[in-house]
N, CA, C and O atoms as a Tinker XYZ file with bonds, in Angstrom:
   256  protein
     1  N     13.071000   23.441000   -3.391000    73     2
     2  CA    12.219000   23.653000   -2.244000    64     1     3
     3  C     11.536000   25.016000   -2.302000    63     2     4     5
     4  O     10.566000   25.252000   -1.582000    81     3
     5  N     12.078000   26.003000   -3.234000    73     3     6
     6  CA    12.003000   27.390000   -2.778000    64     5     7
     7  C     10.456000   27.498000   -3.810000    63     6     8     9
     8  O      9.662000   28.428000   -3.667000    81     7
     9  N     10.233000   26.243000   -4.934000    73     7    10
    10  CA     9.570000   26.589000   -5.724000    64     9    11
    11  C      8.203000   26.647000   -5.681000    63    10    12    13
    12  O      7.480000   27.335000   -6.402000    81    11
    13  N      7.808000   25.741000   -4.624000    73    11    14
    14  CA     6.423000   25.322000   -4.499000    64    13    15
    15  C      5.832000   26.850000   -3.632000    63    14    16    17
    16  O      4.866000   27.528000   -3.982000    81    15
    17  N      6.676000   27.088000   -2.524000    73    15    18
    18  CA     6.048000   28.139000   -2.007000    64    17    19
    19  C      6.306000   29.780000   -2.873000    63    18    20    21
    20  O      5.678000   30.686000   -2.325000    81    19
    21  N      6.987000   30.136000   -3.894000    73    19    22
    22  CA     6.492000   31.014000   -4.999000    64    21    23
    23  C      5.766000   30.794000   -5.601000    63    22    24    25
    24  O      5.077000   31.809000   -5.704000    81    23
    25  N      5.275000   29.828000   -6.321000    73    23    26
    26  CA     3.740000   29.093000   -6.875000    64    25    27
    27  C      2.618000   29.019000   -6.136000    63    26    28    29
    28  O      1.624000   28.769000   -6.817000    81    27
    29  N      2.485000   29.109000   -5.338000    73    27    30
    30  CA     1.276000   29.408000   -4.162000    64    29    31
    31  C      1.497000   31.223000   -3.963000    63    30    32    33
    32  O      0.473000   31.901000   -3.884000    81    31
    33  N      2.697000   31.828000   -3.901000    73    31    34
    34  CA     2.278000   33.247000   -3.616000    64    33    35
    35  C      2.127000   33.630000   -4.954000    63    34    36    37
    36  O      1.743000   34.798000   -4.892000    81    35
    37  N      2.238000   33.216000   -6.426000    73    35    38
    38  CA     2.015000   33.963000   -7.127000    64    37    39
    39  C      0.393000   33.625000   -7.762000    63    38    40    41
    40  O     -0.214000   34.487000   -8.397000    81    39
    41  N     -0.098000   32.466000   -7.529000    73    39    42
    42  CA    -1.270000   32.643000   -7.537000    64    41    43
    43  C     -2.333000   32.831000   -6.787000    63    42    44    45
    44  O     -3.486000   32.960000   -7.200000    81    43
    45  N     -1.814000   32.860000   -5.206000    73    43    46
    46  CA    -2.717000   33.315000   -4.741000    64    45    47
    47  C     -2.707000   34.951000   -4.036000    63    46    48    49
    48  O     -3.654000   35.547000   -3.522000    81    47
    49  N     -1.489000   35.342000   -4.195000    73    47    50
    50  CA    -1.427000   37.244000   -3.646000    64    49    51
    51  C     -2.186000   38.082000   -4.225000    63    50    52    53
    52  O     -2.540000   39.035000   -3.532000    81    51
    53  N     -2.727000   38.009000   -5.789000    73    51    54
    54  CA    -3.329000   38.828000   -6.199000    64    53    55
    55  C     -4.607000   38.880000   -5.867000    63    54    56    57
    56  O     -5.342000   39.856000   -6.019000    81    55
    57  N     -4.988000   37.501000   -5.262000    73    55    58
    58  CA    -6.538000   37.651000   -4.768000    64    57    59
    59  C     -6.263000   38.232000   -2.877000    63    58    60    61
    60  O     -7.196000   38.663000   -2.200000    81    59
    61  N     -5.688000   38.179000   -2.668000    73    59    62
    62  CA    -5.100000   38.563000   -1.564000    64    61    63
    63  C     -5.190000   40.110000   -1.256000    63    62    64    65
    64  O     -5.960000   40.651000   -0.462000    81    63
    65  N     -4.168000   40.746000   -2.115000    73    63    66
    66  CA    -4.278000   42.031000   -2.374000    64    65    67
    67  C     -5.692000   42.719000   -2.987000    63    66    68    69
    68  O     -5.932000   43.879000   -2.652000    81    67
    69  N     -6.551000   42.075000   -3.805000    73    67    70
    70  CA    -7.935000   42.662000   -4.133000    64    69    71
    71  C     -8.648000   42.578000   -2.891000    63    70    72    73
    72  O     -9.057000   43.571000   -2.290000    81    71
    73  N     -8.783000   41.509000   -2.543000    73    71    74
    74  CA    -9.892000   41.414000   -1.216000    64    73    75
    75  C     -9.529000   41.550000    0.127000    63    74    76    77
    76  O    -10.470000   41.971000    0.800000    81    75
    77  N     -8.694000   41.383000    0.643000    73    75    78
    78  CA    -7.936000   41.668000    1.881000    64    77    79
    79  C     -6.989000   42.820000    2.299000    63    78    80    81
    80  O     -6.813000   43.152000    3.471000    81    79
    81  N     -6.278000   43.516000    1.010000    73    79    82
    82  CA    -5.707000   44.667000    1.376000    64    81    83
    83  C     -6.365000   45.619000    0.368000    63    82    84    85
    84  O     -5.688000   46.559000   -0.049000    81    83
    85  N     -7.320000   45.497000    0.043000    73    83    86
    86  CA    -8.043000   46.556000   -1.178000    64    85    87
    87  C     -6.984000   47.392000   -1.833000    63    86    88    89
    88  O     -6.790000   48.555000   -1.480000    81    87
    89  N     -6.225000   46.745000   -2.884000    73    87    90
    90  CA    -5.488000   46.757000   -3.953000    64    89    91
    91  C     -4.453000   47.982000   -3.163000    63    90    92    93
    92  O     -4.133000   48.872000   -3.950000    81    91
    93  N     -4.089000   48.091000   -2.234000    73    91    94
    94  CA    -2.930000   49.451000   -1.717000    64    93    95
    95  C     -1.316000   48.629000   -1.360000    63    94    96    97
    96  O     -1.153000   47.795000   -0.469000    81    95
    97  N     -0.394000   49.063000   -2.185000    73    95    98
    98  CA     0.695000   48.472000   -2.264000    64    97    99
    99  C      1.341000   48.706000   -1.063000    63    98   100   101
   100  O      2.349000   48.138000   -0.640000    81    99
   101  N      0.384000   49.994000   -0.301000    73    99   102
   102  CA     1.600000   49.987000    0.776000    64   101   103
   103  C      0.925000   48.875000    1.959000    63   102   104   105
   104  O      1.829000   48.332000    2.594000    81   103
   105  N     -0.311000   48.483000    2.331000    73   103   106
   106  CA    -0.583000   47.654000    2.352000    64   105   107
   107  C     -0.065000   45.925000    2.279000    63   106   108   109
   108  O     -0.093000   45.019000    3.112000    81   107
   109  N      0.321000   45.996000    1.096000    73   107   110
   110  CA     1.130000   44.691000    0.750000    64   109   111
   111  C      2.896000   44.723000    1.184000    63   110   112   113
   112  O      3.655000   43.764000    1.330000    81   111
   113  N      3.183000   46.231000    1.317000    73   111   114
   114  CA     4.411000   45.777000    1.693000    64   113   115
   115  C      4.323000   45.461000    3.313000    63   114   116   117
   116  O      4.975000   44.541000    3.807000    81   115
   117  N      3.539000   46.231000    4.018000    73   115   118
   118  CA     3.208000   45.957000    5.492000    64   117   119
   119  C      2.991000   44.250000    5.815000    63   118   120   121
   120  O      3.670000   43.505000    6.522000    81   119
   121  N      1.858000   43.992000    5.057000    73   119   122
   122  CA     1.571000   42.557000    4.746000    64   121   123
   123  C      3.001000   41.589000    5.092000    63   122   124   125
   124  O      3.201000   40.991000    6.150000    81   123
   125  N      3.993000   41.625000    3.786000    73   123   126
   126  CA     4.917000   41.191000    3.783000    64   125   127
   127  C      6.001000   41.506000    4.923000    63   126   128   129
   128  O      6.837000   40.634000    5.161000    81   127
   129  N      6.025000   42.603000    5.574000    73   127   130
   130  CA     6.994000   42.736000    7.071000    64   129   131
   131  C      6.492000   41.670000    7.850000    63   130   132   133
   132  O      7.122000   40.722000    8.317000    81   131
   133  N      5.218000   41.943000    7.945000    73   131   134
   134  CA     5.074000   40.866000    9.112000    64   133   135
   135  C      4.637000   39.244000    9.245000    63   134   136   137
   136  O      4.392000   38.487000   10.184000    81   135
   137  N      4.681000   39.128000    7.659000    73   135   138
   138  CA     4.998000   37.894000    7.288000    64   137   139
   139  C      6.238000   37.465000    7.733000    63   138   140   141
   140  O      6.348000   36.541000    8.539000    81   139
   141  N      7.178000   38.066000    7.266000    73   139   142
   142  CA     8.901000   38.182000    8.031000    64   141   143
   143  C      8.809000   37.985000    8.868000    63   142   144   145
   144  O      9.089000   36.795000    9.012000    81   143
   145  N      8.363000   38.733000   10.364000    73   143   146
   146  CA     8.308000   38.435000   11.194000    64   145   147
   147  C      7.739000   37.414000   12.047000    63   146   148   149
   148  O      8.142000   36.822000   13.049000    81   147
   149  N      6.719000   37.386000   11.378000    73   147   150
   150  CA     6.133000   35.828000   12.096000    64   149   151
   151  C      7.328000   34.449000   11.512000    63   150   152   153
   152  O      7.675000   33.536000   12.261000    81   151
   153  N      7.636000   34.541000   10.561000    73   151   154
   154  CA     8.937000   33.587000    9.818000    64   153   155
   155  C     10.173000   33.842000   10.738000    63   154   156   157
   156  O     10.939000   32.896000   10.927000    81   155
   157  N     10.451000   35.169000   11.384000    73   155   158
   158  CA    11.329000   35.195000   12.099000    64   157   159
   159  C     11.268000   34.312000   13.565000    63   158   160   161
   160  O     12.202000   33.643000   14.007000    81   159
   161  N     10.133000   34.458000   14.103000    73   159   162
   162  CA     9.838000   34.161000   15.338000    64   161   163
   163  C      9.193000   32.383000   15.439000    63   162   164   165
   164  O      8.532000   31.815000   16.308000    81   163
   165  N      9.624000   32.025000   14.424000    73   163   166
   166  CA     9.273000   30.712000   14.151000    64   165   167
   167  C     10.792000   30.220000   13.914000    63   166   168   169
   168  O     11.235000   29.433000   14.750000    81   167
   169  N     11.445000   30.526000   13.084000    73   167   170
   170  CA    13.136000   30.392000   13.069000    64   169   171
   171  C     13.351000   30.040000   14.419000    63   170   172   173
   172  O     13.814000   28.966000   14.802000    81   171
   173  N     12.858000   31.355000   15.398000    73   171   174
   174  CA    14.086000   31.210000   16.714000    64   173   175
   175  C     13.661000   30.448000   17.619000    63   174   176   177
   176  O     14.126000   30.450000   18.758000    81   175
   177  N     12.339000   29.393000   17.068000    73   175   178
   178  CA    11.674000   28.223000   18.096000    64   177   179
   179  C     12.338000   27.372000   17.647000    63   178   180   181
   180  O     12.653000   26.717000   18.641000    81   179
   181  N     12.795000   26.903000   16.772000    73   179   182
   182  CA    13.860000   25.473000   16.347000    64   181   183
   183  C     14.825000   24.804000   17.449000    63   182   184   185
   184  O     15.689000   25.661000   17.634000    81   183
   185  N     15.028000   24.010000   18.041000    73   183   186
   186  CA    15.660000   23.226000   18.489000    64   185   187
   187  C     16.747000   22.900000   18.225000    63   186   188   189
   188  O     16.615000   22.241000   17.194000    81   187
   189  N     18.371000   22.942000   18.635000    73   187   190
   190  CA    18.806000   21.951000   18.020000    64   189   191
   191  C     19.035000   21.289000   18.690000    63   190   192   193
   192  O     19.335000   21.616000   19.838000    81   191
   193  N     18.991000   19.804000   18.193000    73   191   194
   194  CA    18.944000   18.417000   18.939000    64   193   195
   195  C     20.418000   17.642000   18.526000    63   194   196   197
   196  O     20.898000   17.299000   17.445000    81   195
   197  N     20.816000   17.559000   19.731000    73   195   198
   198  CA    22.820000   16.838000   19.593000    64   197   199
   199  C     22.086000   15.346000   20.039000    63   198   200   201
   200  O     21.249000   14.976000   20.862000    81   199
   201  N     22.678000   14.918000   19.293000    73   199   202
   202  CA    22.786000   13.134000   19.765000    64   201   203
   203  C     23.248000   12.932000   21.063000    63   202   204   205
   204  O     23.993000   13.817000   21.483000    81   203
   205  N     22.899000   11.600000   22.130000    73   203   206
   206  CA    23.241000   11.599000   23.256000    64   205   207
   207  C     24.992000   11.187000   22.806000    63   206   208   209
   208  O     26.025000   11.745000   23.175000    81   207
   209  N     24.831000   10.190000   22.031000    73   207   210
   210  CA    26.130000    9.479000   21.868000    64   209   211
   211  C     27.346000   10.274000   20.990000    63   210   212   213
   212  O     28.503000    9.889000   20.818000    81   211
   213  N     26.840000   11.237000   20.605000    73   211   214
   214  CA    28.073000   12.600000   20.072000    64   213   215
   215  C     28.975000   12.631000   20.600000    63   214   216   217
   216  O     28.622000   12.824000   21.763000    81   215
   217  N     30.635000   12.535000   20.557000    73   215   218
   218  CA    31.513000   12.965000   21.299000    64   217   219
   219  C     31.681000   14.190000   21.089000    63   218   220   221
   220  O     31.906000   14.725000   20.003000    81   219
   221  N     31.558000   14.781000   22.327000    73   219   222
   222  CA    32.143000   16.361000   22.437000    64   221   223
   223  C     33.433000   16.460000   22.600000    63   222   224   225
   224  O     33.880000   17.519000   22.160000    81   223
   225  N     34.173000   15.780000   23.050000    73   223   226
   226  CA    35.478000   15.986000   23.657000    64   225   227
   227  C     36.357000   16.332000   22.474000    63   226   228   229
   228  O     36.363000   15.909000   21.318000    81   227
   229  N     37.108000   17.238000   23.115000    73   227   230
   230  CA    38.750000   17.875000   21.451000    64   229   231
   231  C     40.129000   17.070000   22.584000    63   230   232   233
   232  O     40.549000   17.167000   23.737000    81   231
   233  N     40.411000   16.236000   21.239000    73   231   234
   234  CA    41.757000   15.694000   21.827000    64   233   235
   235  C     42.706000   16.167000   21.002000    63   234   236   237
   236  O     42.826000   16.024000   19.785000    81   235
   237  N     43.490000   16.850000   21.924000    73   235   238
   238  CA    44.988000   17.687000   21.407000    64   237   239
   239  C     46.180000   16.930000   21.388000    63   238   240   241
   240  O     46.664000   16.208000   22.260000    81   239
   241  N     46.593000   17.225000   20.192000    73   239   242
   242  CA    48.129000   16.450000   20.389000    64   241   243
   243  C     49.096000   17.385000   20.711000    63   242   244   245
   244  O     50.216000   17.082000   21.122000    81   243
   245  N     48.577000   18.845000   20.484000    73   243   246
   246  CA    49.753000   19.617000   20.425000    64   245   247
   247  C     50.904000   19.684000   19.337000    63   246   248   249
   248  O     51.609000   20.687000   19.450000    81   247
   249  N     51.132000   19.096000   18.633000    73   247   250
   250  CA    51.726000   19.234000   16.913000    64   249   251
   251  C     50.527000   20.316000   16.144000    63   250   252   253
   252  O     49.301000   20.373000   16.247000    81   251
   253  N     51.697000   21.249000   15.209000    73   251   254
   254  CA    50.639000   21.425000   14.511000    64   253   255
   255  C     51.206000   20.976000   13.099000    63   254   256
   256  O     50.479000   20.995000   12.107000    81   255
């Protein structure tokens, strides 16, 4: 899974970095923070979805 999206940044960052951050690395690392962050703030929209019919209940016997 991890591969397709390194194959898209490695051919397309360098045009990235020429025309959009005019070749300044510090630039590109800024770039990349807030790439993170937008990846972060997309993480913490996820859902998780429990089945209605899930049993929650813990039945104890008390043995261990």
């Amino acid at each position: 899974m991890i591969v397709i999206p390194m194959i898209l940044q490695t051919t397309t960052f360098g045009w990235v970095l020429n025309h959009v951050l005019d070749n300044d690395p510090g630039k590109a690392i800024s770039f990349g923070g807030i790439l993170l962050l937008i990846a972060c703030v997309a993480t913490l929209r996820i859902k998780k979805v429990i089945p209605a019919d899930e049993d929650l209940s813990i039945s104890g016997t008390g043995a261990h």
